[in-house]
C-alpha positions in Angstrom: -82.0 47.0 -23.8 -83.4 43.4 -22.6 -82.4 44.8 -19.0 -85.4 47.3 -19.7 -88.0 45.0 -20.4 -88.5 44.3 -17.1 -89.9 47.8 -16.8 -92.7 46.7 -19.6 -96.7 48.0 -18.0 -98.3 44.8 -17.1 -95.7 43.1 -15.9 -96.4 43.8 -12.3 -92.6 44.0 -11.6 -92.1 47.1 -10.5 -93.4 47.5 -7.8 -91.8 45.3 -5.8 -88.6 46.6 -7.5 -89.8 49.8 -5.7 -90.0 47.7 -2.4 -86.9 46.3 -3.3 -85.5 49.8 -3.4 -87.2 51.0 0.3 -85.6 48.2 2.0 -82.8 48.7 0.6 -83.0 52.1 1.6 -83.9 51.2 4.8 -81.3 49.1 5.4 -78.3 51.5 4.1 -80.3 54.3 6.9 -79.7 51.3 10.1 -75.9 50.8 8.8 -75.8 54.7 9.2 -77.3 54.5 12.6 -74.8 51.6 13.4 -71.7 52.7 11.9 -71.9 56.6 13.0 -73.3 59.3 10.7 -69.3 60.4 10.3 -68.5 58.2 7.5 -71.3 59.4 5.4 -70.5 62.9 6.1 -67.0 61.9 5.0 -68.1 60.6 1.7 -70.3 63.4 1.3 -67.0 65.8 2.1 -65.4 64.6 -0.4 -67.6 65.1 -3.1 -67.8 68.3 -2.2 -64.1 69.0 -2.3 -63.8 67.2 -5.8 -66.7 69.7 -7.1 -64.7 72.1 -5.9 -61.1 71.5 -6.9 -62.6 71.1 -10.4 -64.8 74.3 -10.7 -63.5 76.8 -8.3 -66.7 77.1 -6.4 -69.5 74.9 -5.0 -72.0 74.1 -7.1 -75.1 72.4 -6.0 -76.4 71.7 -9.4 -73.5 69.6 -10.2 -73.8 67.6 -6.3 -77.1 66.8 -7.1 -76.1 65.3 -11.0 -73.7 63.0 -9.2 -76.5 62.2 -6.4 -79.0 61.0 -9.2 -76.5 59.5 -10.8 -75.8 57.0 -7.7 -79.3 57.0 -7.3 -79.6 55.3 -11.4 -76.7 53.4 -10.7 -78.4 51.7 -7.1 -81.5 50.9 -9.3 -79.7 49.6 -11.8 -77.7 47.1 -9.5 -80.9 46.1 -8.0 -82.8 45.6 -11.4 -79.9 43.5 -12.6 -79.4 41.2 -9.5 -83.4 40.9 -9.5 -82.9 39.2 -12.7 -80.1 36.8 -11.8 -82.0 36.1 -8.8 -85.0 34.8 -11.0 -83.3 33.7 -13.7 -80.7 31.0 -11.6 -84.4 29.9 -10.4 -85.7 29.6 -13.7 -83.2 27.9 -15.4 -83.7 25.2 -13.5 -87.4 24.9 -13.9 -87.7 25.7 -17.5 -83.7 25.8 -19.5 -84.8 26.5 -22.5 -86.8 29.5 -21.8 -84.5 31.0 -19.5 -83.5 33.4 -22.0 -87.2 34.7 -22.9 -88.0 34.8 -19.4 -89.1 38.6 -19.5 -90.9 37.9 -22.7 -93.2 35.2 -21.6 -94.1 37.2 -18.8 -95.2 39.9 -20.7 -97.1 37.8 -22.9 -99.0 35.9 -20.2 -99.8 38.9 -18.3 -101.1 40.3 -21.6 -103.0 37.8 -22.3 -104.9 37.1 -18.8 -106.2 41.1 -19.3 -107.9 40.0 -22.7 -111.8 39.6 -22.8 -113.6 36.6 -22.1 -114.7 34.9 -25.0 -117.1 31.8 -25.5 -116.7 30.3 -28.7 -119.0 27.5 -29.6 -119.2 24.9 -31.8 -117.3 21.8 -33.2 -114.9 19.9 -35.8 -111.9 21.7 -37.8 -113.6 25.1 -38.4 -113.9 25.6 -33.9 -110.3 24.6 -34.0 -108.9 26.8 -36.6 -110.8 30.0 -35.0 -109.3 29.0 -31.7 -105.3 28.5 -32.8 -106.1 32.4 -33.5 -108.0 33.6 -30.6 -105.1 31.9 -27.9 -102.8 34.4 -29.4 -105.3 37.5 -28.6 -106.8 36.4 -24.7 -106.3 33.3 -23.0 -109.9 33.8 -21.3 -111.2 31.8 -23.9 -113.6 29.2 -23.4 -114.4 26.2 -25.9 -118.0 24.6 -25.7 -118.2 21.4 -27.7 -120.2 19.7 -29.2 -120.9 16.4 -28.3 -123.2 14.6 -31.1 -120.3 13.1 -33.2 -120.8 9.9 -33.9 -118.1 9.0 -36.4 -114.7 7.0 -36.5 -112.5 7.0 -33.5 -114.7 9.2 -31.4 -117.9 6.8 -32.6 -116.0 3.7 -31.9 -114.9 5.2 -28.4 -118.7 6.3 -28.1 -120.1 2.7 -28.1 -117.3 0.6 -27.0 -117.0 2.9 -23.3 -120.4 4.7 -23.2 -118.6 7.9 -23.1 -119.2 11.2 -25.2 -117.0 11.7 -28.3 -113.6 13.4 -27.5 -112.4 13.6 -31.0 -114.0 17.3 -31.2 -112.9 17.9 -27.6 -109.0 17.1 -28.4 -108.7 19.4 -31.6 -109.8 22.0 -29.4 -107.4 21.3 -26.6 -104.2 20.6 -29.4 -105.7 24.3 -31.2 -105.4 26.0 -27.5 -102.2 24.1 -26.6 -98.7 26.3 -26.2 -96.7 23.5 -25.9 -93.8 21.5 -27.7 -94.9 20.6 -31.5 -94.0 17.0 -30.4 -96.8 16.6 -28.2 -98.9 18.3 -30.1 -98.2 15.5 -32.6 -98.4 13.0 -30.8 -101.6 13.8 -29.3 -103.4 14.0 -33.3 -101.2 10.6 -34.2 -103.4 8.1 -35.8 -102.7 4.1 -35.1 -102.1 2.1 -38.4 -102.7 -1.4 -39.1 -105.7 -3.4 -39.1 -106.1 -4.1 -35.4 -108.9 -3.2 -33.0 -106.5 0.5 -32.3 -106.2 1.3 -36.4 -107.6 4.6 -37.0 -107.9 5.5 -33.5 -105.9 9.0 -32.3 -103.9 9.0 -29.6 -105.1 11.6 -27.7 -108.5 10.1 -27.8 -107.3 7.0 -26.2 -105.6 9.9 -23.6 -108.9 11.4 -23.2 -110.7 8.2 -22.3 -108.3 7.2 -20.3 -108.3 10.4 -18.1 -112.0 9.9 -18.1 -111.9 6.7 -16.5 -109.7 7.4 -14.0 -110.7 10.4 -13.0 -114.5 9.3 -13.5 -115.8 12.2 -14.9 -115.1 13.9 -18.5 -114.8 17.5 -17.2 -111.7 16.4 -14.7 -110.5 15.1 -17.3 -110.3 17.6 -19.7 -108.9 19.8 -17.0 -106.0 17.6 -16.2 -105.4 17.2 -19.8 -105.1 20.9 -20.4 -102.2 21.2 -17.9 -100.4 18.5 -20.0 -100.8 20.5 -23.5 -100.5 23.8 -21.5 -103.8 25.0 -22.5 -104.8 28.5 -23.0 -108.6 28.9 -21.8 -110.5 25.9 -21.3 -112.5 23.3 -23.1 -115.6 22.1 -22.3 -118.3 19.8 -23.7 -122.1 21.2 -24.1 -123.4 18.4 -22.2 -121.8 14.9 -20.8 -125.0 12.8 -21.7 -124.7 10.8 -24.5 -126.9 12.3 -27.6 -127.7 11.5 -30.8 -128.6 14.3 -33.5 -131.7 13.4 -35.6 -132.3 15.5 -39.2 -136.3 15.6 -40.8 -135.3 16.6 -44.2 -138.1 18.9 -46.1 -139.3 16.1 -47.6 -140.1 14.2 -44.7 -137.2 11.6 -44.0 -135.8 11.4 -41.1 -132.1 10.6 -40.8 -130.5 9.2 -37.6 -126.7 9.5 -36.8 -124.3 13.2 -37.5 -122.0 10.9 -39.4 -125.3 10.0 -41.6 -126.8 13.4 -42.2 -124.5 14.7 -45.1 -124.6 11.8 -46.8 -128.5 11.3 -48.0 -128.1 14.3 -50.0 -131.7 15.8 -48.5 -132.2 19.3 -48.1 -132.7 19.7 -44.2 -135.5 21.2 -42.7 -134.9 20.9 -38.6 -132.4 19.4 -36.3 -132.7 17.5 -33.1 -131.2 15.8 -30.3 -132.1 12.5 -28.5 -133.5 12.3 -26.0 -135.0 15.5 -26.3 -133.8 16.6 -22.6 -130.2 17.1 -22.5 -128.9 18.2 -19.6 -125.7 20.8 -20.2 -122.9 21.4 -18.1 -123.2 24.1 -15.8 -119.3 25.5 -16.6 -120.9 26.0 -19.8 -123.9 28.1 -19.2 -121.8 30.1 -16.6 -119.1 30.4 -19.6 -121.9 32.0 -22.0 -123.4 34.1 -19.2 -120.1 35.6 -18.2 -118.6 36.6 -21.4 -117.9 39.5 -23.2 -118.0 38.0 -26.6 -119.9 34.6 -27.9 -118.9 33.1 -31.5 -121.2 30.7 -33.0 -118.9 29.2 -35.6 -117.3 28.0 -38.2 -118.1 24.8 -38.8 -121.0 22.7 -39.8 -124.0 24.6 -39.3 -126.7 21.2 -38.5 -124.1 19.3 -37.3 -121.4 21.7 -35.4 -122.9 24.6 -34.5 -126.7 23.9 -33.6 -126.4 20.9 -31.5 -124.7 22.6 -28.7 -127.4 25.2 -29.1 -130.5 22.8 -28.7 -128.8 21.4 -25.4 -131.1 22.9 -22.3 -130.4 25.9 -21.4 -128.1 27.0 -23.7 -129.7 28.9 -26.4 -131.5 30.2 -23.1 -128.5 31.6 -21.4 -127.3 32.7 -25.1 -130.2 34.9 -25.2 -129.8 36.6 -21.8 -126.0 37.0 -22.6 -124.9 40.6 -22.2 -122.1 39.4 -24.7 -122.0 40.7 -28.6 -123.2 37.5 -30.4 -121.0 36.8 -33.3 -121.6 34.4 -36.1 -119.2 33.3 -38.8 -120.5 32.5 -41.7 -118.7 29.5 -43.6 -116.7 30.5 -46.8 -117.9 27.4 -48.7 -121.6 25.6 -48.7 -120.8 22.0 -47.2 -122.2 18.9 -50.1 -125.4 17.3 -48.6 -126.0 19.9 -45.8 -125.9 23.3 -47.0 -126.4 23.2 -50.5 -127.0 26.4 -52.0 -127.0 28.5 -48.9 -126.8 32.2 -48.6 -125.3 33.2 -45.8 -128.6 34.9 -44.4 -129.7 31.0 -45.0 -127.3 29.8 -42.3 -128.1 32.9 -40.3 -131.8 31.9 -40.7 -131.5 28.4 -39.8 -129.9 29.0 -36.3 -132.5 31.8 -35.6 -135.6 29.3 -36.7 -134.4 26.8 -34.6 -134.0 28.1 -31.2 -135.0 31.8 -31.8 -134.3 35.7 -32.3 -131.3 36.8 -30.1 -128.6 34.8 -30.3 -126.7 36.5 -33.2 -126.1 40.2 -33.3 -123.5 40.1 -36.1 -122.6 38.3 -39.2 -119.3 37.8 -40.1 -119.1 37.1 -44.0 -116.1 36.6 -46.0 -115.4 39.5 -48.8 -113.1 38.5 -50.7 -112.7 37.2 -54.0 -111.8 33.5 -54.5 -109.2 32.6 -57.0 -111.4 30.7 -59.7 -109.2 27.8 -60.4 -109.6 27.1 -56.3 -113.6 27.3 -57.3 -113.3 24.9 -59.7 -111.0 22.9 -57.2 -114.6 22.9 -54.5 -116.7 22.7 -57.5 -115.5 18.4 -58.3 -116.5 18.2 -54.8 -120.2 19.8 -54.7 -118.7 23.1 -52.3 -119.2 26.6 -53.8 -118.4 30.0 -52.4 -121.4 31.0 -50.0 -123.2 34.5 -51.5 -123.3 37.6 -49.2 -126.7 38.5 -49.3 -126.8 41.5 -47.1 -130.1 43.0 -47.3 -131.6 39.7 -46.5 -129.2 39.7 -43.8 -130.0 42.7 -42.8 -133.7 42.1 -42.9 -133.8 38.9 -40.4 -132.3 42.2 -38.0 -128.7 41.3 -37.7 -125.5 43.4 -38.8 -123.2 42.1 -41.6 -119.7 42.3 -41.2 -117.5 41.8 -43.8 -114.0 41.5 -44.2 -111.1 39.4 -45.9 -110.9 36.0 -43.6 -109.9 33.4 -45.6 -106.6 31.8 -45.9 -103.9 32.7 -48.1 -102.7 29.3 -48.3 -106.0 27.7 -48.8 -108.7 29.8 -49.8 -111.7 27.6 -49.3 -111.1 28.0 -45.2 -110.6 30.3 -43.1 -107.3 32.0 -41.4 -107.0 32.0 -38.1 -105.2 35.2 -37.3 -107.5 37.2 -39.7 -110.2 35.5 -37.8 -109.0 36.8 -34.8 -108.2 40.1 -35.6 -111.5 41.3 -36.9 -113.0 39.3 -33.6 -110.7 41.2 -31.2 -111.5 44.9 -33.5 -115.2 44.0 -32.6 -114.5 43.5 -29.0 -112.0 45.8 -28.0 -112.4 49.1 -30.3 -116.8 49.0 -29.6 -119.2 47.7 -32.0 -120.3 50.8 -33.3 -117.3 52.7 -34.2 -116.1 49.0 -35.9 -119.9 49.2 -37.7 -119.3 52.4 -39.4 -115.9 51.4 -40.6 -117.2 48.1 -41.9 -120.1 50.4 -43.7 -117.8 52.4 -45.1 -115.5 49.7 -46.3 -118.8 48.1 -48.3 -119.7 51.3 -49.5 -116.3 51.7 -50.9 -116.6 48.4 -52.6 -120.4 48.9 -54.2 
């Protein structure tokens, strides 16, 4: 049965076993021409006398059974010393996969036909949407924020004049198919009290690769061949910024790292200097796809500083792609206090415009109470659906059961993907109608 997955579609296997079968063909016909057409009309003699002996009579039926049947059994031999062929290769390059060989194959092939996708954003919600979207397509592209200012990737900032890379490596570790080790190692934070405590390891990697390389995109491209990447990650711009807040009552608030912690209701976001130049890769990344997320994560301080980079929102807007939003489960203490989700929706569209969200994507399910309670000692409540307002600012609301099982305050990742991929692959408006009837269902 393993034998027969080499026969899987996709695979693009077949075919040359086809080849493989002409030339063998071909061959066998020159050994006739060499060797005299006598000895194949001797084998073929005899067959005919054993069909004969054993029924009395010729018949052709039963000549052409045992002619398929040779036929079956040459492909069979071919398919099997194909795979011995590939696999004594293989085992040397990669022994422990040796075994799955056909498997990964598949997989990968699989994969490579999936839609592009452009998710962007930044910090653990862009990372957990990602470990679900590698398993779907690995034409998946991460655009990153770049305003973080905080711990290791803040220290990194200042010390080497370099843009953040903490937000860049969970995205690379969340796309990564490689050993759990590394994947470890690369998330290990130094102890101690010396000038490395508190960094991570694979921002040290990352700055490194910078410097050698001397430039940021390199080396996030070299990087992803060591952690065996699926897609790409890229940053929204390699200029250093800084993201500014005005809050509604008129303070200003310097520093992402700073902006949560005032406890100000926010009116607008923006970046310094007010010309940020993105990276092309980027734009092209945005313009080419067939789906673009915005989301989850922090909405001021994730999501819409990659959007108020130059050019993006712009390309965004001019995007062919459905534009997806995902809506965080929980409001986030001393940003989005009290937000309904047509608030989030509403603060992305007043910033850089109409356009850049077709759907919503809203959680709808009920979460447990004592987990409520859990957010609650922290400032975080559930966000409320509010679909007619939702509706009204003339996006669609999708909603659907996304949240973890294990931890119901964030998201899941394969759930995430799922009704992602639905959206994509099966057509938005046949996925509308079933989403519409699911709501109606539930009112």
């Amino acid at each position: 049965m393993h034998l027969l997955k080499w026969l899987y579609p996709g695979l693009k296997f077949k075919r040359w076993l086809v080849l493989f079968a002409i030339g063998v063909m071909l061959a066998s016909m020159g050994l006739a021409f060499v060797l005299n057409y006598k000895y194949m009309g001797n084998m073929e003699e005899a067959i005919f006398k054993a069909i004969y002996v054993s029924t009395g009579t010729y018949n052709y039926t039963a000549t052409s059974i045992i002619g398929l049947l040779v036929v079956l059994l040459g492909f069979a031999v071919m398919l099997f010393a194909t795979r011995m062929i590939i696999r004594s290769v293989i085992t040397v390059l990669i022994p422990d996969s040796s075994e799955k060989l056909v498997d990964l194959i598949y997989e990968k092939r699989k994969l490579n036909r999936g839609p592009a996708i452009t998710v962007i954003g930044g910090g653990t919600g862009l990372s957990v949407l990602l470990r679900g979207i590698k398993n779907a397509t690995s034409n998946v592209t991460a655009v990153v924020t770049v305003a973080d200012d905080g711990g290791s990737s803040g220290r990194l900032r200042e010390d080497l004049g370099m843009i953040p890379p903490g937000d860049l490596r969970n995205c690379l570790v969340a796309l990564a198919d490689t050993e759990p080790l590394m994947e470890k190692l690369f998330q290990h934070r130094f102890g101690g009290c010396g000038d490395l405590a508190g960094h991570s390891f694979g921002n040290l990697f990352i700055a490194a690769m910078t410097e050698v390389l001397g430039d940021v995109e390199k080396a996030l491209k070299e990087s992803s061949k060591v952690l065996a990447v699926k897609g790409r990650v890229l940053p929204a711009s390699t200029q250093r910024v800084r993201l500014i807040a005005t809050m509604t009552d008129g303070t200003i608030v310097e520093g992402e790292s700073k902006i949560p912690l005032v406890h100000k209701t926010i009116d607008r976001v923006h970046l310094y200097p007010p010309e940020v130049e993105p990276v092309k890769s980027s734009l092209e990344a945005i313009q080419d796809a067939d789906a673009v997320i915005l989301g989850p994560g922090s909405l001021y301080t994730s999501v819409l500083p990659n959007l108020l980079v130059n050019g993006i929102a712009e390309t965004l807007h001019n995007s062919r792609a459905i534009k997806i939003y995902i809506c965080n489960v929980m409001t986030q203490p001393g940003e989005t206090d009290g937000y309904t989700a047509s608030m989030h929706a509403k603060a992305i569209i007043d910033h850089v415009g109409p356009g850049v969200i077709d759907y919503v994507l809203v959680n709808s399910t009920l979460i447990d109470p004592a987990v409520q309670e859990k957010y609650a000692k922290e400032g975080s409540y559930p966000v409320k659906v509010d679909e007619e307002a939702l509706i009204d600012l003339g996006v669609r609301v999708l909603q659907a059961d996304i949240i973890s099982a294990d931890n119901a305050g964030h998201h899941d990742p394969a759930k995430l993907s799922r009704n992602i991929m639905n959206l994509v692959n099966q057509g938005t408006d046949n996925l509308l109608d079933y989403y519409l009837r699911g709501n109606k269902s539930k009112h």
